[in-house]
Structure formats: C-alpha cells, structure tokens
C-alpha positions, -999 to 999 in steps of 0.1 A, spaced: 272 11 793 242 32 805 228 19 842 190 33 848 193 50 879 152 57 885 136 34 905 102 33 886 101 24 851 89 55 830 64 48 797 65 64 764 38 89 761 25 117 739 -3 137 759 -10 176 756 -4 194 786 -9 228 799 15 244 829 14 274 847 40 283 881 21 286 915 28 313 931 20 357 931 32 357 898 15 328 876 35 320 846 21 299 821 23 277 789 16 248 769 38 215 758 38 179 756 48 148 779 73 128 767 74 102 791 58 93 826 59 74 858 43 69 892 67 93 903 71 120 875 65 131 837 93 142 813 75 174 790 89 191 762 88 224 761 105 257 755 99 269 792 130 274 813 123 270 849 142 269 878 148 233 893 128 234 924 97 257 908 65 243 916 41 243 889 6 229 883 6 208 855 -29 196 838 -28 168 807 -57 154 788 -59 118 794 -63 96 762 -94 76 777 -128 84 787 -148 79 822 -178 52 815 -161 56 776 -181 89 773 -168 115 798 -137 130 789 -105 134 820 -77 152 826 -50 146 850 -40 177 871 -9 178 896 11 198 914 45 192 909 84 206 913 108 209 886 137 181 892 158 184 862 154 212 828 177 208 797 169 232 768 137 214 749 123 200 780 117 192 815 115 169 844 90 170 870 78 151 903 44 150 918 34 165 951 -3 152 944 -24 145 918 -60 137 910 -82 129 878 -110 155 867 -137 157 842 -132 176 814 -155 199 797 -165 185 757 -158 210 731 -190 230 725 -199 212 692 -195 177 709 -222 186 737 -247 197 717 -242 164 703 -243 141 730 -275 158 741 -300 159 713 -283 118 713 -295 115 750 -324 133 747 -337 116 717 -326 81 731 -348 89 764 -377 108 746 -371 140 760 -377 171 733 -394 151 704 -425 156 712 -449 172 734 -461 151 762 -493 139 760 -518 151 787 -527 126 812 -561 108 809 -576 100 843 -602 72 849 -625 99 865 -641 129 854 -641 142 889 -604 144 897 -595 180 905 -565 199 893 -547 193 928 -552 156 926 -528 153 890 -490 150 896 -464 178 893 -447 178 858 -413 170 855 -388 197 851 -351 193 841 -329 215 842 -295 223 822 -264 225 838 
C-alpha cells in the first residue's frame, strides 16, 4: 500500500517552462511541469542535474492579469530529487511577472485600444475658441503619448 509522504497536496498540471542553472556557467533548457505544489513542481525533462543545483525556473501561467495581460511565474529553486525523464524541485522564492504578447497579438490589442478610445482614426479637430483675440500662448499643450 503506498502512504503519501509530502505534506502539501501536489495538482496535476501541464505548463511550459523554461530553466537555466544559476551560477558562472548558465546552463539551460526547456520542459514541462508535471505537477505542482506550494512547496515544489515536478518537470519533465531530459536535463540531468545534480540534486542540490539551483536553477531558475520560469513557466507561463494559464491565466491572464485583468483577463488581458499575460504572467509567468519565475523562481528560484534547488533540485530535490531527478529520475531519468524528469525532475523535482523546491522553491527558494518566487514571484509572478508580466509577460511580453507575441508581436502579432500587440499590434492587435493596440489598434483595439486605440480605436476603442479614438486615438489614430482621425485627425483631431482644431480647437474653436469663443474669442478672436486669444493668443497662441493662451491655447492648451497637445497631448502627446508615447509608445513603450
């Protein structure tokens, strides 16, 4: 009869994830989590590391910040356990990031924003002032936005 020895409770999931060593010598690849936990994720992968290596570790989470910004999770981590298709790790730290969109999907969700605010689709009209005496250095500023 098999007893769980792990004190948290690990959940089935399939996320891509990208690893590299830490260290003078970066070493680096690409697999996919099998399981996780509070404590630690489970990745397949063809990597053979020591048990004790520390690695960064970065996976694309499955949902998005404010449903439009995509995350990843990034940690540092050391390897626990290694068998030959996969690996065990445990967190050190972690935090969530925002992820860059693929190029296509920016271009996108900009002309989307942009049109939905008015920005782009036409040319401003000039403002009309109540008096014919207001001088050039009495109008506002323009706006200007700029693209990050």
């Amino acid at each position: 009869m098999y007893v769980e020895r792990r004190s948290k409770t690990r959940y089935p999931l399939t996320l891509k994830c990208q690893y590299q060593t830490v260290g003078r010598m970066p070493v680096g690849g690409t697999g996919e989590t099998v399981n996780i936990s509070s404590n630690g994720i489970l990745i397949k992968s063809s990597a053979r590391f020591v048990e004790g290596s520390r690695l960064k570790v970065t996976i694309e989470w499955p949902t998005l910040l404010d449903g439009t910004t995509p995350l990843q999770l990034v940690m540092t981590c050391q390897v626990v356990r290694r068998w030959q298709t996969c690996f065990a790790v445990t967190f050190e730290q972690y935090q969530f990031r925002t992820m860059r969109r693929p190029a296509g999907q920016v271009a996108s969700v900009g002309r989307g924003l942009a049109a939905a605010v008015g920005i782009g689709t036409q040319p401003p009209a000039a403002p009309r002032y109540a008096s014919s005496t207001a001088r050039e250095s009495d109008r506002p500023a323009p706006l200007l936005m700029s693209k990050r």
